[in-house]
C-alpha positions in Angstrom: 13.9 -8.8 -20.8 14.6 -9.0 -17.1 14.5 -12.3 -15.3 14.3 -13.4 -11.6 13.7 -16.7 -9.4 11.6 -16.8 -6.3 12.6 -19.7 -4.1 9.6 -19.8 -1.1 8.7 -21.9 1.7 5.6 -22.7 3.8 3.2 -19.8 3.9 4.4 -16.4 1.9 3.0 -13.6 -0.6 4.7 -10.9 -2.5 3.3 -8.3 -4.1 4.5 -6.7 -7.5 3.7 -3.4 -8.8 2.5 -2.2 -12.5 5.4 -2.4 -15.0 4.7 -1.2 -18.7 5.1 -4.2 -20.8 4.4 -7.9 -20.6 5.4 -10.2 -17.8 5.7 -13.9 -18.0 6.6 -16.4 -15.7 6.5 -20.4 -15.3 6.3 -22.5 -12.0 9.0 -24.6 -11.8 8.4 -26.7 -8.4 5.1 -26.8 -6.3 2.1 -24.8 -7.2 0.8 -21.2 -6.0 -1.8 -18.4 -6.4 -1.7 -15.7 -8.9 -4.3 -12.2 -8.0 -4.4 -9.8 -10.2 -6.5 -6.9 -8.9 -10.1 -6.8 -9.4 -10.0 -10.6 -10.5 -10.4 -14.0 -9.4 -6.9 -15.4 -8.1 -5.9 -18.2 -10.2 -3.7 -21.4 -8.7 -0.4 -22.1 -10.9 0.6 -25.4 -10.8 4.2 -27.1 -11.3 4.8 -26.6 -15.4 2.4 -23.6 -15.3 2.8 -21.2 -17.8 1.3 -17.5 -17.0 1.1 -14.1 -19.0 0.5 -10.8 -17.5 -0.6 -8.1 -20.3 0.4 -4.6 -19.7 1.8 -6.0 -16.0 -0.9 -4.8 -13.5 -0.2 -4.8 -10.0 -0.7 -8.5 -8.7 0.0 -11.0 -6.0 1.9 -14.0 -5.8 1.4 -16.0 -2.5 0.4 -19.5 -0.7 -2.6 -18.5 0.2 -4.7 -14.9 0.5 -4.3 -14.6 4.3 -0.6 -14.0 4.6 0.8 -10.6 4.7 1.9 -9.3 1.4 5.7 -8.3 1.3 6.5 -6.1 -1.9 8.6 -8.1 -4.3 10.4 -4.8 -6.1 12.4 -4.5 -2.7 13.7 -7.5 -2.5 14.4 -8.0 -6.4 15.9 -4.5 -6.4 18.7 -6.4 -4.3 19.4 -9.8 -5.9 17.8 -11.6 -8.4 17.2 -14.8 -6.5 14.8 -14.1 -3.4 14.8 -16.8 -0.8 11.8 -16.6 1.6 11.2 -18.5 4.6 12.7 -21.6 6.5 14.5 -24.3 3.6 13.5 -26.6 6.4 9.3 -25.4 5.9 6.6 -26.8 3.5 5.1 -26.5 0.8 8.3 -25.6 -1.7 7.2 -23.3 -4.1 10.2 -22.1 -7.2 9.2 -19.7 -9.4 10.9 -17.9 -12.6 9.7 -14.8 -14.4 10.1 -11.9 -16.7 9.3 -8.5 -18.1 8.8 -7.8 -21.9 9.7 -4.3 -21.9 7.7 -2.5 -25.2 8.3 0.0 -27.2 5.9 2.6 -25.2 4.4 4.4 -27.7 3.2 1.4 -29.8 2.8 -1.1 -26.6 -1.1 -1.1 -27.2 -0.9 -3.3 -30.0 0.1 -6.4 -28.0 -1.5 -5.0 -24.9 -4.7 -4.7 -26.2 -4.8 -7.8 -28.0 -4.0 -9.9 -24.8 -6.9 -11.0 -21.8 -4.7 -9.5 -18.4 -4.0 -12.8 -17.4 -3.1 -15.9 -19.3 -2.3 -19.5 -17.5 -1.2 -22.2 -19.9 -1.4 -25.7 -17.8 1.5 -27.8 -18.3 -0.3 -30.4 -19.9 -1.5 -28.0 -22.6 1.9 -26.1 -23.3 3.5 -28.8 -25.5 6.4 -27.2 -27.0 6.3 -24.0 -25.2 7.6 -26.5 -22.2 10.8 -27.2 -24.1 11.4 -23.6 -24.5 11.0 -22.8 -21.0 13.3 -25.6 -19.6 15.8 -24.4 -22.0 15.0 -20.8 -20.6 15.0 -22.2 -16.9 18.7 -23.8 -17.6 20.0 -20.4 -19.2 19.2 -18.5 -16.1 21.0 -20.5 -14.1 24.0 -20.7 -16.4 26.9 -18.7 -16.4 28.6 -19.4 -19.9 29.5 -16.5 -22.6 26.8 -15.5 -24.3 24.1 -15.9 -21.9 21.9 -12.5 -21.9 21.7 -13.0 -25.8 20.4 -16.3 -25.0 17.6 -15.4 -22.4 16.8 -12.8 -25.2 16.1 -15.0 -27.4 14.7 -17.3 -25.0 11.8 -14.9 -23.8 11.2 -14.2 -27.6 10.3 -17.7 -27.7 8.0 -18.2 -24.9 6.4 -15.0 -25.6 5.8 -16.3 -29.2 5.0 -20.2 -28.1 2.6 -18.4 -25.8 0.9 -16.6 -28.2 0.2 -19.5 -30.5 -0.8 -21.2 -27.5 -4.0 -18.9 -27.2 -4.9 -19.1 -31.5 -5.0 -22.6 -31.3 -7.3 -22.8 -27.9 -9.2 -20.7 -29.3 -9.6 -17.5 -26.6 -10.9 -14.7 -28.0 -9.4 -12.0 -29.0 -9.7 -8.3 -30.1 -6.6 -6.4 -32.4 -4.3 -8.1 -34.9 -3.9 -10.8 -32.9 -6.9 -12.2 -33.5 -6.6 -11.1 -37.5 -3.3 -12.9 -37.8 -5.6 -16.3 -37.2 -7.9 -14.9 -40.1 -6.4 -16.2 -43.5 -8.1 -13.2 -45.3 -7.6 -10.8 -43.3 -3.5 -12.0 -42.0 -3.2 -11.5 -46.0 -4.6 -8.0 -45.8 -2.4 -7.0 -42.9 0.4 -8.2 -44.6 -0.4 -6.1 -47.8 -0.7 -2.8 -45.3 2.5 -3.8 -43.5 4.7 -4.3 -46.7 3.0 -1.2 -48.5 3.3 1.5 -46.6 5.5 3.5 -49.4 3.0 3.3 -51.7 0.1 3.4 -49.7 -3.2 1.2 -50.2 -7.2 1.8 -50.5 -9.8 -0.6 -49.6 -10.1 -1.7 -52.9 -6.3 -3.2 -52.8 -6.8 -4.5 -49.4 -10.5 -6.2 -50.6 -9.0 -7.6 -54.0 -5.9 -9.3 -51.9 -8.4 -10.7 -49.2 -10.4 -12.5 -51.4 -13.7 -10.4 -50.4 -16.0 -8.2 -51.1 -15.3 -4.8 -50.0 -18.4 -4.7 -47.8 -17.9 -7.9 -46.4 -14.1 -7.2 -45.8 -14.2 -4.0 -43.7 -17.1 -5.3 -41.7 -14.6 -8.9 -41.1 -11.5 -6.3 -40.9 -13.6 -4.3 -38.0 -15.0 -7.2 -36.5 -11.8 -8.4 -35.3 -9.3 -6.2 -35.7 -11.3 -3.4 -34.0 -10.9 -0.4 -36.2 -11.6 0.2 -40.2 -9.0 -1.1 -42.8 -7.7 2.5 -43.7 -7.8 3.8 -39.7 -5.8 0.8 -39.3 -3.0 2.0 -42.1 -3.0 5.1 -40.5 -2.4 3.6 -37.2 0.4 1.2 -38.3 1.7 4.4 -40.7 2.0 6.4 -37.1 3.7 3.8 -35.6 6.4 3.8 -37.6 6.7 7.3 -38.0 7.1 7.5 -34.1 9.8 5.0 -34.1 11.7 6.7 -36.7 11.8 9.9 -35.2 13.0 8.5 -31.5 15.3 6.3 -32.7 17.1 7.6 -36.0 18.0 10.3 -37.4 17.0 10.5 -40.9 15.1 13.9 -42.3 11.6 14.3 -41.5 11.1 15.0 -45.1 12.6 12.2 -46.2 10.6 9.8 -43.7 7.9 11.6 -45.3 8.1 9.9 -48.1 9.1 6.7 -47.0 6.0 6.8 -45.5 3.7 7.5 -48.3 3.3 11.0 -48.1 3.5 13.9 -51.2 5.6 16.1 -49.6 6.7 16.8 -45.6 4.0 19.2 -45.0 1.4 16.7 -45.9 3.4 14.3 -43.4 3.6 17.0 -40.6 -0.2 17.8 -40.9 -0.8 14.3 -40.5 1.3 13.5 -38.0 0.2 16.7 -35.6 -3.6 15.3 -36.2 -3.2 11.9 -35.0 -0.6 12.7 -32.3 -1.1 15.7 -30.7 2.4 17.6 -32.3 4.8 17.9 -34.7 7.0 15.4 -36.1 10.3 17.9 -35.0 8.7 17.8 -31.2 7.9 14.9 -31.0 11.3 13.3 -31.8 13.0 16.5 -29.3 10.9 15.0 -26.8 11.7 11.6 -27.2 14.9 11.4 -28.4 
């Protein structure tokens, strides 16, 4: 999680480039307008809470007439970017951060999330705890501080996320499933199972439902069968295994539900493109 302050004055715009993950940010003092490409610019407000999915390029400025200067130049060089006259109004003090994701499995958030999210202040409720708490931790210097923010960011990602079940948005992915009681219990049941593995029988009995009215609920918001979704998760963690340990393929194998490591391998070459043993040289 990186973090960084803009402190502006009168009229100013900066301009920030895509970055794989998930950027957040809050406006601490004055208000401002937020572009993302191809959309309508949004005005943030003091308190403002905003989510960029995926971190398309965007704007940040006064106003849409001022020349754009690009933020990575000036962050690249201190975390606290001044800009303009302390003497010139309107004040505007931002704060903001990137979520950096595990690349190969990023989509799962990513896809779940609209491209932009603004929480108004008056709506946040305890996600504005969290961020003045977050807001004081940048600007501290005592031990322990990084794990703090860490933690921190964790929370406003997570506050922010409840944020948009309980208004309601709609949403695509397990996001929207985790809402679901039925189909949350289902996940959970893939999620805790993958050992043994699980057919849409298991997953209908522990939802409560029918299996044709399951898979077409499990589809319907999670956007994918029951089993495609197993498979999907089963991937996932078989990626992350092989870039980040070192355990035997064939013993990963059957950790991951699989008869034997050629079974594993087969599977694994279909849904990603090549073998368990490249994949993790490539990665690793």
């Amino acid at each position: 999680m990186l973090t960084a302050e803009v402190r502006a004055h009168g009229r100013w715009s900066l301009s920030f480039d895509a970055r794989p993950g998930v950027k957040f940010g809050v406006v601490i003092e004055g208000s401002c307008i937020i572009a993302v490409r191809g959309r309508t610019p949004k005005r943030l407000h003091a308190g403002d809470v905003f989510l960029l999915a995926g971190a398309p390029p965007y704007v940040m400025a006064s106003d849409m007439e001022t020349p754009s200067q690009v933020a990575g130049d000036l962050l690249r060089r201190k975390r606290v970017v001044q800009l303009g006259n302390a003497k010139q109004k309107p004040v505007a003090h931002l704060m903001g951060g990137l979520f950096s994701l595990d690349v190969a499995n990023a989509h799962l958030l990513i896809d779940a999330l609209p491209a932009l999210v603004r929480i108004p202040a008056e709506d946040a409720g305890p996600l504005r705890s969290v961020t003045r708490l977050l807001i004081d931790e940048v600007r501290a210097t005592n031990n322990g501080r990084l794990r703090a923010l860490d933690q921190l960011a964790q929370l406003v990602l997570t506050y922010a996320l409840r944020w948009l079940d309980v208004e309601g948005n709609p949403q695509t992915g397990w996001l929207a499933a985790l809402a679901d009681k039925r189909i949350n219990a289902s996940l959970h049941h893939i999620h805790q199972n993958v050992e043994k593995g699980t057919t849409l029988a298991d997953l209908s009995r522990v939802a409560g439902m029918s299996r044709t009215s399951f898979a077409a609920r499990f589809k319907e918001l999670v956007g994918q069968s029951p089993l495609a979704y197993a498979l999907q998760w089963r991937m996932a963690l078989a990626k992350n295994a092989l870039r980040t340990t070192d355990r035997a393929i064939g013993a990963l194998a059957f950790e991951l539900g699989y008869e034997s490591e050629s079974a594993f391998s087969s599977g694994f070459r279909r849904e990603v493109g090549c073998s368990p043993r490249t994949y993790r040289t490539m990665h690793q």
